[in-house]
N, C-alpha and C positions, 0 to 999 in steps of 0.2 A: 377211357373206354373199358370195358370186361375185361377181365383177364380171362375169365372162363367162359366155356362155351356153353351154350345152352343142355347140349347133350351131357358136359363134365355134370354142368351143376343135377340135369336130371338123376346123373349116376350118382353122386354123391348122397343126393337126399336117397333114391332107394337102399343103397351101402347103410347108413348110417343109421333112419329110421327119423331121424331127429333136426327139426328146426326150430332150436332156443329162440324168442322174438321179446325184444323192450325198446323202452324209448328214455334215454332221463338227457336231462339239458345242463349236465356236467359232463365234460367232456373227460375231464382228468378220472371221471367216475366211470364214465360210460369205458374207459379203455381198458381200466380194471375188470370190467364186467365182461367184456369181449376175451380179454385173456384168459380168466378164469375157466369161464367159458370152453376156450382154444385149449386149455393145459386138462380140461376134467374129459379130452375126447372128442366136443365135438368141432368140424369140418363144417359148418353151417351156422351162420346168425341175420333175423329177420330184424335189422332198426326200425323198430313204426315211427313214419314219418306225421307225428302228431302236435307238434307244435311248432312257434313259430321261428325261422331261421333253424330250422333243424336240417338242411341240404345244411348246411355250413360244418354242426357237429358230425353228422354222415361224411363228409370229405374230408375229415379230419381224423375221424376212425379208421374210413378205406385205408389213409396213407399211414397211418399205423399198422393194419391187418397186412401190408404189401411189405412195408418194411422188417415189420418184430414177429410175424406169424405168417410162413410159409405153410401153403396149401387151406389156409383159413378164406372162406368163399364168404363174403358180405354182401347181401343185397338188401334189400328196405322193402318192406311194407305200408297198407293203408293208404296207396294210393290209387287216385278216383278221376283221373285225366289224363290222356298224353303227353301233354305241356307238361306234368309234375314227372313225370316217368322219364322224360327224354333230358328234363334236369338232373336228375341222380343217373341217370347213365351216362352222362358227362363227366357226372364225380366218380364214375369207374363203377358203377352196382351191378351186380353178376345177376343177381334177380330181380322182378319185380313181382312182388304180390300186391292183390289189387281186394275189396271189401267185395267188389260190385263186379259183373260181365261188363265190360266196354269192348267194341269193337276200335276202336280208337286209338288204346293202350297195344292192343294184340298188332295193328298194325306197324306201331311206332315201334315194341319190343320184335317183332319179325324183321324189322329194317337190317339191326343189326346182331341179330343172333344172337339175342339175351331171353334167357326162358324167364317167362311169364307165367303165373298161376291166378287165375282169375275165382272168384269168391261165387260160387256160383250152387243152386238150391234147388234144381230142376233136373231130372236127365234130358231134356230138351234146350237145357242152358250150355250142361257140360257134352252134350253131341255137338254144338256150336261152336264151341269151345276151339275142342281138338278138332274142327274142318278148318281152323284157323290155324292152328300147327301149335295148340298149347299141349305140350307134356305130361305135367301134373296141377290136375286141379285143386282148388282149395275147397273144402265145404266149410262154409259158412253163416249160421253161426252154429259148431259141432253139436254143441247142446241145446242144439234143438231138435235137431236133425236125428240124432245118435246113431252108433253104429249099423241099426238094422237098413238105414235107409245105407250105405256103403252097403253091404251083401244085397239088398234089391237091387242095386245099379249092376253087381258085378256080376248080377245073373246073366243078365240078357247081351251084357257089353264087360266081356271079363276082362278086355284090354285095355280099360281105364283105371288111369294112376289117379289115387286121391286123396290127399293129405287133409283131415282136418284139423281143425283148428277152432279152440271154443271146447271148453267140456272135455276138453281131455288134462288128465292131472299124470303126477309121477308115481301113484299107486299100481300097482303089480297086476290088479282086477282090472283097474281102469287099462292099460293099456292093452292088457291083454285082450279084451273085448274088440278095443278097434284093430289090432292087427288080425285076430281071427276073422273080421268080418271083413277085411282086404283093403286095410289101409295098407298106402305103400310107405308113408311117412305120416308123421303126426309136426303140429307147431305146437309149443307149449311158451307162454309167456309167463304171468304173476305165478303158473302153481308151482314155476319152477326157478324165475327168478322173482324172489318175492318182495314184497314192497320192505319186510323185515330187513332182508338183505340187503336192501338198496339204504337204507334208514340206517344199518349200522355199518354198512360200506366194508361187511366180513365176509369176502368175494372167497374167502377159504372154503367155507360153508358150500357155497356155489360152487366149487371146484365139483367138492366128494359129489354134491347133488348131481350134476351133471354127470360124474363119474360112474354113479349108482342107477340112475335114468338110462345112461345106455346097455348097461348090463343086462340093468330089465329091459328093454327091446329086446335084445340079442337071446334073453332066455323064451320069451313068450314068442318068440318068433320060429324058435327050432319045433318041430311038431315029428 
C-alpha cells in the first residue's frame, strides 16, 4: 500500500515544483536512475508504466526507494484503467497519473487515499476532476496546450493545481513561462532524463541536471 498520503504527495509536488518521469526495462538501470535522480533533490518520480511486465520493475524500484531512499515518493504513470492502477497500488505507488479522465481510476485511487492526477484538456474535464477529489491535474499534452491555456483556467478557477507535462524542458525560459502562468508543478521526462543518459548509463550527468532543474524552479518561482 502508499506510504504517502494523498495530501503528503500533493505537498511534496507543490514544495519541490518537480516530477522527473521514465520508463527503461532494466531494473539494475532504472535504480540508478531513481537514485540519481533522489541524490540531485528531487522527492518525486513518475515510472511510465509503458511496457510489458513493467508492475514487476515498479515493485522492485518501490522496494528499493523504501529501503536505500527515505522520503523518495514513487508513483507510476500512463495509466488508462482501474484494474492497472489498483495493480501498482498494491506494489505500494503513492501516485497515480493517468494520459486520459477516467472516472474509474478516481474512484479506485479515492478508495484508498492515493492522489490521482488525471490527463485532462478541458476546464469542464478538470471541474470533473476535482468534484472527484483530484488534487493536481495533469495537462496533457503541455505542448499543445502551452502555458496560456494554464493562466486562462487560473482566471476564473484560481484554486486549481496543474502540473503539466509535454513541452516543458530544463531551459530557464521554458520553465519560467509555466510557472508565471500558475503551474503548481511541472513533469519533465526525455528533456531531463535523456535517452543519451540512459544509452551511456552516466546517471552523474543526471544528478547535476536534476540538481540544476531544481534551482531553476526555485529561481523562476521567487517574484
Amino acid at each position: 500500500m502508499a506510504k504517502y498520503t494523498r495530501l503528503e504527495v500533493a505537498a511534496a509536488m507543490k514544495e519541490t515544483g518537480l516530477v522527473p518521469l521514465f520508463y527503461h526495462t532494466d531494473v539494475s538501470l532504472a535504480k540508478k536512475v531513481l537514485k540519481a535522480c533522489y541524490d540531485g533533490g528531487a522527492r518525486l518520480m513518475e515510472f511510465t508504466s509503458r511496457g510489458d511486465f513493467a508492475f514487476e520493475i515498479f515493485g522492485e524500484l518501490n522496494k528499493y526507494a523504501i529501503k536505500e531512499l527515505p522520503g523518495m515518493i514513487l508513483g507510476v504513470g500512463s495509466i488508462t484503467d482501474a484494474a492497472a492502477a489498483s495493480l501498482y497500488m498494491q506494489l505500494g505507488a503513492n501516485f497515480i497519473v493517468t494520459p486520459v479522465f477516467r472516472e474509474d481510476i478516481a474512484i479506485a485511487c479515492n478508495r484508498r487515499k492515493v492522489l490521482w492526477s488525471p490527463g485532462c484538456g478541458s476546464l469542464t474535464e478538470i471541474a470533473r476532476a476535482e468534484e472527484l477529489g483530484c488534487e493536481i491535474v495533469k495537462l496533457f499534452p503541455g505542448e499543445i496546450y502551452g502555458p496560456q491555456f494554464i493562466k486562462g483556467i487560473k482566471g476564473p478557477c484560481p484554486w486549481t493545481s496543474i502540473m503539466p507535462t509535454g513541452g516543458v524542458t530544463t531551459a530557464k525560459d521554458n520553465l519560467k513561462s509555466w510557472f508565471d502562468a500558475g503551474a503548481t508543478c511541472v513533469g519533465i521526462g526525455s528533456q531531463l532524463i535523456t535517452n543519451e543518459i540512459l544509452l551511456s548509463r552516466d546517471v552523474d550527468v543526471l544528478e547535476i541536471q536534476v540538481r540544476k532543474t531544481l534551482a531553476t524552479i526555485k529561481e523562476v518561482r521567487q517574484k
